[in-house]
C-alpha positions in Angstrom: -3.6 26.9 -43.6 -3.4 24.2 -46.3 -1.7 21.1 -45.6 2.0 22.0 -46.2 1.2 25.2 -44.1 0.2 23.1 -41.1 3.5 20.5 -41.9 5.8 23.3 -41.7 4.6 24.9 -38.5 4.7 21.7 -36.9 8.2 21.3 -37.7 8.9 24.8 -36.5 7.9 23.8 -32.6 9.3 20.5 -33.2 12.9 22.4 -33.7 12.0 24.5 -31.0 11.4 21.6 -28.8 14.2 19.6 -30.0 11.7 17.1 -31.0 12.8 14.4 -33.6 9.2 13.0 -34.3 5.5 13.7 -33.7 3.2 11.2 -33.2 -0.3 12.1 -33.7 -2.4 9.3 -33.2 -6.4 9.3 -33.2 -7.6 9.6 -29.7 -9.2 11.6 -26.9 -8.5 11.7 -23.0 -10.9 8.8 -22.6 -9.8 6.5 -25.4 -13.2 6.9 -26.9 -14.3 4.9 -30.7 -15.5 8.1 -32.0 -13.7 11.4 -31.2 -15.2 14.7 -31.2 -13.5 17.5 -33.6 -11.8 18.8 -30.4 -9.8 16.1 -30.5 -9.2 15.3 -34.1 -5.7 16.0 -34.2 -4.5 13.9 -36.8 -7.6 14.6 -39.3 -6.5 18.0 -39.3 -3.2 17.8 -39.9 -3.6 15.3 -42.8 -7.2 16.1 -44.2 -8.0 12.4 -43.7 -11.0 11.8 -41.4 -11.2 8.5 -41.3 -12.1 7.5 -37.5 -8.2 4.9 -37.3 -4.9 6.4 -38.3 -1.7 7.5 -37.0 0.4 10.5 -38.1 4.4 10.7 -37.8 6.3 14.0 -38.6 10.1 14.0 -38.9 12.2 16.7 -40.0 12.1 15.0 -43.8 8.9 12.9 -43.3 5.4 13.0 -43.1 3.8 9.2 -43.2 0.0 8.3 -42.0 -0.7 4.4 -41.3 -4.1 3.6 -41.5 -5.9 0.1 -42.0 -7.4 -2.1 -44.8 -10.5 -0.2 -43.9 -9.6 3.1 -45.1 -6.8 3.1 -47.9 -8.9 4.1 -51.0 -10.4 7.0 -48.8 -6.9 7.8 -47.5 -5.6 7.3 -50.9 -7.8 10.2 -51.7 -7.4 12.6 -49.4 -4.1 12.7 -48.7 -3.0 13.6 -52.3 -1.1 17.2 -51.7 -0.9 16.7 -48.6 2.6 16.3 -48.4 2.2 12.9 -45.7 2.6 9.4 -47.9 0.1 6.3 -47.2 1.6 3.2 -45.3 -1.1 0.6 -45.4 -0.7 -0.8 -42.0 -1.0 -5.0 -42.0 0.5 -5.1 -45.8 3.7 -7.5 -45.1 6.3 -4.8 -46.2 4.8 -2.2 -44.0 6.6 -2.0 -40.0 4.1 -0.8 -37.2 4.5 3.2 -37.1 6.1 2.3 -33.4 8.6 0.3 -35.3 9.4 2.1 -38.2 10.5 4.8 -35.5 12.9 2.3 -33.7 14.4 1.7 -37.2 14.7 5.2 -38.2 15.6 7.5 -35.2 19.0 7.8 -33.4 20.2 7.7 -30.0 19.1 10.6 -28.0 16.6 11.6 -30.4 13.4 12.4 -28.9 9.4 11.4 -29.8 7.0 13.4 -28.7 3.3 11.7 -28.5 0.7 14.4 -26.3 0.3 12.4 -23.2 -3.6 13.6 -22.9 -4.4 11.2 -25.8 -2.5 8.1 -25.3 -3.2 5.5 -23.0 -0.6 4.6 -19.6 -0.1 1.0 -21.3 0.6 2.6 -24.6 2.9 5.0 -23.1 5.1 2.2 -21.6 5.5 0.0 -24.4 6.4 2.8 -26.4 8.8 3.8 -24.0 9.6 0.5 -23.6 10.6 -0.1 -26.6 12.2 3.1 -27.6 14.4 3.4 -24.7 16.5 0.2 -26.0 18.0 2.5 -28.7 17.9 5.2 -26.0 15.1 7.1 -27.9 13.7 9.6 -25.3 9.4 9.6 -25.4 8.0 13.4 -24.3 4.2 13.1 -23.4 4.3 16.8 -21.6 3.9 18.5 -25.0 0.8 18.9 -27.5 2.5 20.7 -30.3 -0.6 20.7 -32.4 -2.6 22.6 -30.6 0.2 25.7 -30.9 -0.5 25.4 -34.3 -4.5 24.4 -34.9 -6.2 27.7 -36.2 -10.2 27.8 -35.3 -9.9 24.1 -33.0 -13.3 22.9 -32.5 -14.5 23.7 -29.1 -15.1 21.1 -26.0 -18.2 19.7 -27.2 -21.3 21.3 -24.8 -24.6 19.9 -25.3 -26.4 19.0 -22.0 -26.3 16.1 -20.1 -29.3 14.6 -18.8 -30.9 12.3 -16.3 -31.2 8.3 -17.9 -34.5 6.8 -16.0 -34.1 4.0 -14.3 -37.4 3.0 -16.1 -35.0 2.1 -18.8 -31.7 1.4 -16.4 -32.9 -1.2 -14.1 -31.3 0.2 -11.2 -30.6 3.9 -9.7 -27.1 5.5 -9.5 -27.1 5.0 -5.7 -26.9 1.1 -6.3 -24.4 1.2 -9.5 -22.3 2.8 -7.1 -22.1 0.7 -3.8 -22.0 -2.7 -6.7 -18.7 -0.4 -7.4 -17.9 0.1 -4.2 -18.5 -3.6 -3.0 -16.4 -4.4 -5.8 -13.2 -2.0 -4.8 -13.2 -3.2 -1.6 -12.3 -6.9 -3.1 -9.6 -5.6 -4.3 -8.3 -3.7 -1.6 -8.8 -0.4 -3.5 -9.9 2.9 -1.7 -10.3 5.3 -4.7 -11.3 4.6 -8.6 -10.3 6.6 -11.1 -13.0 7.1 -13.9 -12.1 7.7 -17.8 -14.2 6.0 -19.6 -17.1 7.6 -20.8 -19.2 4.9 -21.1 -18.6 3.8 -17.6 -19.2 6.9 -16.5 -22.6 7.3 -18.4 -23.5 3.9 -17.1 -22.6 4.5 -13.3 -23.9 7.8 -13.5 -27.0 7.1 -15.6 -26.4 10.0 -17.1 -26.7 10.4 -21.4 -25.7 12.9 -23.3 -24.5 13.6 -27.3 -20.9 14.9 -26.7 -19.7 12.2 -29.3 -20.6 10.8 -32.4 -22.9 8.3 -32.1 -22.3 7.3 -28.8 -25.1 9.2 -25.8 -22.0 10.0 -23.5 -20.9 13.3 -21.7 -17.5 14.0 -21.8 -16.2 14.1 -17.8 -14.0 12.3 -15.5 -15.4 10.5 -12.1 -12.9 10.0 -9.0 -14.9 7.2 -6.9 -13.8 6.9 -3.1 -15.3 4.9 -0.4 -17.4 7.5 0.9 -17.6 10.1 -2.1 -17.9 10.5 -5.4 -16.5 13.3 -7.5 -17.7 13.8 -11.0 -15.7 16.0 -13.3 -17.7 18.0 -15.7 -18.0 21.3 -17.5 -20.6 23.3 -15.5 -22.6 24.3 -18.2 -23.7 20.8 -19.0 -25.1 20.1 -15.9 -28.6 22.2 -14.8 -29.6 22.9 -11.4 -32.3 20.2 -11.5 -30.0 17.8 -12.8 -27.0 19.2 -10.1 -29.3 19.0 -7.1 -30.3 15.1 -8.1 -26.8 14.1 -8.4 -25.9 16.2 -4.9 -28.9 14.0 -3.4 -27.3 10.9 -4.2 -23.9 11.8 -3.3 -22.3 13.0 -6.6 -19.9 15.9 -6.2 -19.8 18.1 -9.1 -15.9 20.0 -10.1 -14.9 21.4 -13.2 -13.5 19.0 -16.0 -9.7 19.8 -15.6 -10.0 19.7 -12.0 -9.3 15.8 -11.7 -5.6 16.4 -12.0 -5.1 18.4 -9.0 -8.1 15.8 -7.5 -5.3 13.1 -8.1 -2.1 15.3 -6.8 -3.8 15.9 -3.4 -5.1 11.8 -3.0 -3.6 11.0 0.4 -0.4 9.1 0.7 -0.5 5.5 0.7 -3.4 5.3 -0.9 -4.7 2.3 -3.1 -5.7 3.7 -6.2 -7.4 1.1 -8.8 -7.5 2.4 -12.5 -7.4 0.6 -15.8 -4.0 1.7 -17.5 -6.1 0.7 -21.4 -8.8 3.8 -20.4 -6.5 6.1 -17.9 -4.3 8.5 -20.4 -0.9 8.7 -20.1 -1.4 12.2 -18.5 -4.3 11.2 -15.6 -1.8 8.2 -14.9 1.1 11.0 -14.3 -1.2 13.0 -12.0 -2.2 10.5 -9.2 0.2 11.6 -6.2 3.2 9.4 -6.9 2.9 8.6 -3.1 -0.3 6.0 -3.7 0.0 2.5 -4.6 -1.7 2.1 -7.9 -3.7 -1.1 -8.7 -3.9 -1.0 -12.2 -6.9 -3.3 -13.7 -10.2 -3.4 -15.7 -12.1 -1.4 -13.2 -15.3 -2.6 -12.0 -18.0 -0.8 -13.7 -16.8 -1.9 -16.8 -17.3 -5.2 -15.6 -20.9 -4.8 -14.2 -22.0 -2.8 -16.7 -21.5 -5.4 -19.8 -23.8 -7.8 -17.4 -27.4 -6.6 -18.5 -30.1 -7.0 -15.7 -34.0 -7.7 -16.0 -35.3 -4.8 -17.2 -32.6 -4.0 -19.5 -33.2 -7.3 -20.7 -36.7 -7.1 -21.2 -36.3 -3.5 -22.9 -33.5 -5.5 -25.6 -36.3 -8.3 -26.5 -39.1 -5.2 -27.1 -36.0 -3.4 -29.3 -35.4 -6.5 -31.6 -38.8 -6.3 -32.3 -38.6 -2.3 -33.0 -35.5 -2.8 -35.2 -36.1 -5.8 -36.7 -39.5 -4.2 -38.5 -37.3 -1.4 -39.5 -34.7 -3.2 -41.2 -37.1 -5.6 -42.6 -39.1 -2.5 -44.0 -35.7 -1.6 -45.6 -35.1 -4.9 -46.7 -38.6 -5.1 -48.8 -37.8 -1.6 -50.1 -34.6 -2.0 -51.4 -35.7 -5.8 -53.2 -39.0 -4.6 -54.7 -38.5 -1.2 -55.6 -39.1 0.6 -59.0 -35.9 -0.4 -61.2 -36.1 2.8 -62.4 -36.0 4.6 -58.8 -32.0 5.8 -58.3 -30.7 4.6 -54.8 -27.0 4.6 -54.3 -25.1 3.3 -50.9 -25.6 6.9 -49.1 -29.9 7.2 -50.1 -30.3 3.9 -48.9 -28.3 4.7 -45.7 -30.7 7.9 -45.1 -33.6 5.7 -46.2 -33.3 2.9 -43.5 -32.3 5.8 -41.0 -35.9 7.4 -42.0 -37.4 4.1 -40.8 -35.5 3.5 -37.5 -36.4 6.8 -36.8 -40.1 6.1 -37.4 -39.9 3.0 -34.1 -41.0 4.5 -30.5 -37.5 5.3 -28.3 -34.9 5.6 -31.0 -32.8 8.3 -30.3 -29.5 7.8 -33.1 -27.2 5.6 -35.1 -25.5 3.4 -32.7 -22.5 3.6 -35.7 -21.5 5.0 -39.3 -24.0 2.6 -41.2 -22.5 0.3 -43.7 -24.0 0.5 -47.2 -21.6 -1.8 -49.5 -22.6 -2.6 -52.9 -20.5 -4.7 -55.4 -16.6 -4.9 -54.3 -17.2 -2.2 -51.7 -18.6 -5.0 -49.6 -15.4 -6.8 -49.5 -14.0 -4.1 -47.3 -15.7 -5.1 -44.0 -15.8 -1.8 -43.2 -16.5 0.4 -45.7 -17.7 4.0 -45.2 -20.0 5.5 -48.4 -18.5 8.8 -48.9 -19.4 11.5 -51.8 -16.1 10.5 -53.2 -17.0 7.0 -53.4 -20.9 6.2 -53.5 -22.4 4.4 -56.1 -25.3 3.1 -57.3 -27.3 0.3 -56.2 -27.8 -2.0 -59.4 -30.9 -4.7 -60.0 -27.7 -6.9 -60.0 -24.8 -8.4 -57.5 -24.2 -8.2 -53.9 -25.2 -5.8 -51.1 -23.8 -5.9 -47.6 -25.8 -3.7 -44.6 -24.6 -3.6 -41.7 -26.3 -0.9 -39.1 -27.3 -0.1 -35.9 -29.9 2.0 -33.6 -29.5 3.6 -30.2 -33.0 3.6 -28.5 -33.4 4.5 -24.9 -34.4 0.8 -24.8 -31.0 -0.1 -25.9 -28.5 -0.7 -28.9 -28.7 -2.7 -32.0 -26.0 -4.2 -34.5 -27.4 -5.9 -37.5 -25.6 -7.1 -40.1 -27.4 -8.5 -43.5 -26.0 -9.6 -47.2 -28.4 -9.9 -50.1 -28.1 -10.7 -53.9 -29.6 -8.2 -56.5 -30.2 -10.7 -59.3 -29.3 -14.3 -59.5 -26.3 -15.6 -57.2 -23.1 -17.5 -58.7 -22.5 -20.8 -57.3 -19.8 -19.5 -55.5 -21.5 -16.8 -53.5 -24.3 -19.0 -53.1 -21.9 -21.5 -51.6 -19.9 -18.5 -49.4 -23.1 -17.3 -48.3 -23.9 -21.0 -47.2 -20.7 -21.5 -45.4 -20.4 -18.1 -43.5 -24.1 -19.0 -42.2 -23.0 -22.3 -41.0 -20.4 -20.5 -38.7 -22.9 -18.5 -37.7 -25.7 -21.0 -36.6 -22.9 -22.6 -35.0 -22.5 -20.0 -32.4 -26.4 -19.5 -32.0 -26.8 -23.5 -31.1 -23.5 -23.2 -29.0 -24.1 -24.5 -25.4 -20.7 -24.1 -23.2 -19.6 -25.0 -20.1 -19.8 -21.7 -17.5 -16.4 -20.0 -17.0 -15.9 -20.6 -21.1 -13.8 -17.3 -22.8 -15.2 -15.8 -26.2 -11.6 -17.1 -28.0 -12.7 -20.7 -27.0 -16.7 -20.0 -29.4 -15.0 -18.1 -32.0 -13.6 -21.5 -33.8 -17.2 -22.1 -34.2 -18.0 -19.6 -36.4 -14.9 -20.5 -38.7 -14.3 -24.2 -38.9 -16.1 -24.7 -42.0 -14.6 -21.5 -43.7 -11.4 -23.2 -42.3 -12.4 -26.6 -44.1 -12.4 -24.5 -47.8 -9.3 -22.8 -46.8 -11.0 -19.3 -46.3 -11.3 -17.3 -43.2 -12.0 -14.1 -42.0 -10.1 -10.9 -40.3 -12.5 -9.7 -37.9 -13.4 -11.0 -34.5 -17.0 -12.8 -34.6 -18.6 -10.8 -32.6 -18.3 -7.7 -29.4 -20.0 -6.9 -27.0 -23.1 -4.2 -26.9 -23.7 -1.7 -24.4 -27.2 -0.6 -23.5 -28.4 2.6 -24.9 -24.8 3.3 -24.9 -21.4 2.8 -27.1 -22.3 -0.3 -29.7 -18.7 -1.9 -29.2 -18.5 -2.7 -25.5 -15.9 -4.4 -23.5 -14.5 -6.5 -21.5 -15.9 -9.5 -23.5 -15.9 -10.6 -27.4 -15.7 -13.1 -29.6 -12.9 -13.4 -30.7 -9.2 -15.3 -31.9 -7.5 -12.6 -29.2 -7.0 -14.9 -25.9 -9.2 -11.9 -24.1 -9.3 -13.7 -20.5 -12.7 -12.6 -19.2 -15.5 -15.2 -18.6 -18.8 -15.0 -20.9 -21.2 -14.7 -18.2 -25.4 -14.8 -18.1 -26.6 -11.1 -19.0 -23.7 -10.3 -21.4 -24.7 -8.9 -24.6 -22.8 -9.6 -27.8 -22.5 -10.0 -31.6 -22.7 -13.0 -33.6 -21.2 -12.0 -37.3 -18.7 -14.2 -39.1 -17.8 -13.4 -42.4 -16.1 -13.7 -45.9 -14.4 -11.4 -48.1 -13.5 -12.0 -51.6 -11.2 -8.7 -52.5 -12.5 -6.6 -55.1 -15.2 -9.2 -56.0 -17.8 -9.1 -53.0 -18.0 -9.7 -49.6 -20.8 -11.5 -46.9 -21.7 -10.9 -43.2 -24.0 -12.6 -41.1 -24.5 -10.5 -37.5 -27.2 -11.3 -35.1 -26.9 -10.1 -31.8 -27.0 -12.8 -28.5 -27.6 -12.7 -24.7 -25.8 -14.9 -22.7 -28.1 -17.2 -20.5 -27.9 -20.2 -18.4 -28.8 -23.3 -20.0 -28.7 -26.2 -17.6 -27.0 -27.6 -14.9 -25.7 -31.2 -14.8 -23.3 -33.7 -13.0 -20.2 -31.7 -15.1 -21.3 -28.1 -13.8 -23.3 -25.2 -15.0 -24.0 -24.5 -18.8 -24.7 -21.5 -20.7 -26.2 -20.9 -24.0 -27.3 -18.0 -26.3 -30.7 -16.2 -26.6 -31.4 -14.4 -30.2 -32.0 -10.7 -29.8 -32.1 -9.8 -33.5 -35.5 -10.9 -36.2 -34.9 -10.5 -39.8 -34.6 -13.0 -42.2 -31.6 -14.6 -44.0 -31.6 -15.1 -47.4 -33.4 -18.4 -48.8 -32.2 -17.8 -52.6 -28.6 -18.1 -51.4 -28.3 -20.9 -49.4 -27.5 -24.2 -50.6 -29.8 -26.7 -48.4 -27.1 -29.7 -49.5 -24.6 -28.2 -47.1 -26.7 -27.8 -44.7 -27.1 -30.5 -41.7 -30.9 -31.6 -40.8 -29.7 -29.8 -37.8 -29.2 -26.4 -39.2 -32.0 -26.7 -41.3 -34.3 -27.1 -38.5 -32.9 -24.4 -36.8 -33.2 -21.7 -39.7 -36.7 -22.8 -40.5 -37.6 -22.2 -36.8 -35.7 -19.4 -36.4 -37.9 -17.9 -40.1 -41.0 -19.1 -38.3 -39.9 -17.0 -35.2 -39.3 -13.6 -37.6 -42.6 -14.0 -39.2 -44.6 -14.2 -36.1 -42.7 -11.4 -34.5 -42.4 -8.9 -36.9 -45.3 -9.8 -39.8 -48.3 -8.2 -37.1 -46.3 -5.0 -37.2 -46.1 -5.2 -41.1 -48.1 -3.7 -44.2 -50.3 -6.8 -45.8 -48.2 -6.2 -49.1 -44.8 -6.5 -46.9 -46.0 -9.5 -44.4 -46.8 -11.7 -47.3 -43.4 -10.8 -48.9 -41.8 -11.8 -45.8 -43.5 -14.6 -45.3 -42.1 -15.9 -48.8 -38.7 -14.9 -47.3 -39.0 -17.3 -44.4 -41.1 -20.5 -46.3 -39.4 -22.8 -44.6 -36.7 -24.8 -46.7 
């Protein structure tokens, strides 16, 4: 079926169905970042793949939103599609959610499939809608009436994560959960996300994109546990360790009739951002529902001593592969061809040479010239280009290694810098030293750092979009919650053990654009008379770039700090170097 095909059997069930508009947004059950071809809903109605993007269908309409991110790739692909481009954030363009307000009648009716949108979402939409009494339907998934050849459930084969590299066994993840249900009165969890459940479970897997997870549900009570799963993924070996430790094993789609027969009165705690609209539905309307962040996504972003001690021998493995890629890419034959995606396979080839990497942790970002000013670009056939002996190149990547997860971001000049660049580059490196050096007062909220890493962006009237940094799960999904850096008021605590990002940024539009990302631990700092402080250890070695720094803008104090920090990379990571690569590092940390 071609594009139009598709369009006009969807409109078909939606007359069927009475159905005024489709809303196909880009999601799974679990509210996963990446979403396995099962799930792709809205890529294959459209033909745009891009990973963010919502589809609505009207009798007369077919619109996609998508984000700065992705409108030259959108652009693209949706030409003959029959579905227009709104650029969602441009100041003309209304939220998809609104544009439907504006547009629909009374009694009309929006379908959205309930499997694939989250309870919170599903109330504000409802809302929201229901003030021009626009009906919401999340009982029907039209799509899938239509989808000729649907990818399958994904199938690979979980597997048992050691506690080597975990710190702690299943058995104690899951009385920490228990412990922590019981503070809130809960007496069953419900389980979506599966990060969480990878984490509580130590189980890995490859069921998604980049991300080692199985695709399951867990039901946690407080005195069993239920995991939801398809059979074939789990082994008798692997069965008859989880059945030692207490882990019930039921087929996938079983949670829903797990949920109908949860005894009356019940507290049930689940997170309404994770728990789909259709799971929510489930749960015996009889049980009193506590709907939070549930607790092992809590304990799971706090990272204990041998996870830790894994991430400091992982900046070492990682920072000698970017660093190899780093000398590669400056000193290589000008006549040798690299564009954005052979660099990307290149630096792949050398993470994959370190001990214990598995996979990217993410889609690398190779960004030459004005591709860097989108701050997430994606090198695609339709768009790579060459790497020139001249202007700006932005990488940001990451590696999944059983002894955990990296996010490096680095921006480096091909040639001689402009003043300007020079002085961005200066500026965006300020912010981020800031954050390094920050020392905060325990109970202190990632909104409360992020000023740091603008304020002297803010100074030149420039500024960023992003968040300055996320957190970063361990051996698991590379943006990790509850806590981030960030101008969002997100009220949850940085605490000692959190992993996170440190990456501001600037972005000059079709010119260039700079990112600085380092990835920090939370640690305790000191304790005085005003309470206890906490402070930031450096998990990430590679070098910044001396060439574009401008030392006059620089305080004695940030000086002192990069040339300690250069003196650090060198003695880390030159040992593990060629001869002909240490010495061209150690030019690349001098100190200034």
């Amino acid at each position: 079926m071609n594009s139009y095909e598709k369009l006009a059997a969807v409109r078909q069930m939606m007359a069927a169905e009475q159905i005024a508009a489709l809303v196909v947004p880009s999601a799974d059950p679990h509210q996963s970042e990446y979403v396995t071809g099962h799930w792709q809903a809205r890529a294959w109605l459209t033909g745009f793949n891009g990973s963010a993007g919502i589809a609505v269908v009207t009798a007369d309409k077919a619109i996609l939103w998508t984000d700065f991110r992705y409108w030259i790739q959108a652009g693209t692909q949706l030409q003959g599609s029959g579905f227009a481009l709104f650029k969602s954030g441009e100041p003309d363009i209304p939220e998809f959610h609104d544009w439907i307000f504006e547009n629909l009648s009374q009694n009309d009716v929006v379908a959205i499939d309930g499997q694939v949108i989250s309870r919170n979402q599903e109330k504000k939409f409802r809302d929201m809608w229901d003030r021009r009494k626009i009906r919401l339907r999340t009982d029907l998934d039209l799509v899938s009436r239509v989808w000729e050849n649907r990818p399958p459930m994904p199938a690979t084969k979980a597997w048992d994560f050691s506690t080597r590299f975990a710190g702690q066994t299943r058995v104690e993840k899951i009385q920490k959960i228990r412990d922590a249900m019981g503070a809130s009165a809960a007496q069953w969890y419900v389980m979506t996300g599966l990060e969480d459940i990878a984490w509580t479970f130590n189980l890995r897997g490859s069921d998604a994109p980049n991300n080692p997870v199985n695709i399951a549900f867990a039901l946690m009570g407080l005195e069993h546990v239920q995991l939801f799963i398809h059979p074939d993924k789990v082994d008798k070996n692997l069965a008859a360790v989880l059945a030692a430790d207490g882990v019930r094993l039921s087929a996938y789609k079983d949670i829903f009739s797990a949920l109908e027969k949860l005894p009356e009165n019940a507290f049930v705690l689940l997170d309404p951002d994770m728990v789909s609209a259709a799971v929510f539905s489930a749960v015996n309307a009889a049980c009193r529902i506590i709907e939070k962040t549930g607790p092992a996504t809590k304990l799971k972003a706090v990272k204990n001593a041998v996870q830790i001690q894994h991430l400091r021998d992982t900046a070492v493995k990682d920072g000698v592969a970017v660093t190899r890629f780093l000398h590669w890419i400056a000193t290589r034959d000008p006549k040798e061809t690299v564009s954005e995606i052979s660099a990307e396979e290149k630096l792949f080839d050398l993470r994959s040479r370190q001990t214990d990497f598995m996979e990217n942790s993410f889609d690398p970002i190779m960004a030459y010239g004005p591709h860097s000013a989108m701050c997430h670009y994606r090198a695609t056939k339709e768009t790579d280009v060459q790497v020139q002996n001249t202007g700006m190149f932005l990488t940001d990547s990451g590696g999944n290694y059983l002894t955990g997860t990296t996010d490096i971001t680095r921006t480096i000049c091909l040639g001689s810098p402009s003043s300007q660049q020079i002085q961005d580059y200066t500026l965006v490196l300020k912010g981020h030293i800031a954050v390094a050096e920050a020392c905060f007062p325990k109970g202190t909220k990632g909104f409360q750092i992020d000023t740091l890493a603008r304020q002297f962006l803010w100074q030149q009237g420039m500024n960023f979009g992003h968040g300055t940094g996320h957190g970063v799960g361990f051996f698991l999904c590379v943006h990790e919650g509850p806590a981030r850096i960030s101008p969002h008021p997100v009220d949850v605590a940085l605490e000692p053990g959190m992993l996170l990002t440190n990456e501001p940024g600037v972005y000059r539009e079709e010119a260039y654009g700079i990112r600085l990302e380092n990835m920090v631990l939370v640690t305790k700092s000191e304790n005085t008379a005003f309470g206890d402080f906490l402070a930031f250890e450096n998990l990430t070695w590679c070098h910044f770039e001396r060439d574009l720094v401008n030392t006059a803008l620089l305080t004695p104090s940030e000086r002192k700090w990069l040339n300690q920090y250069h003196q650090q990379v060198f003695d880390i990571l030159s040992p593990h170097l060629t001869p002909e690569t240490a010495s061209w590092l150690g030019s690349k940390t001098a100190p200034l």
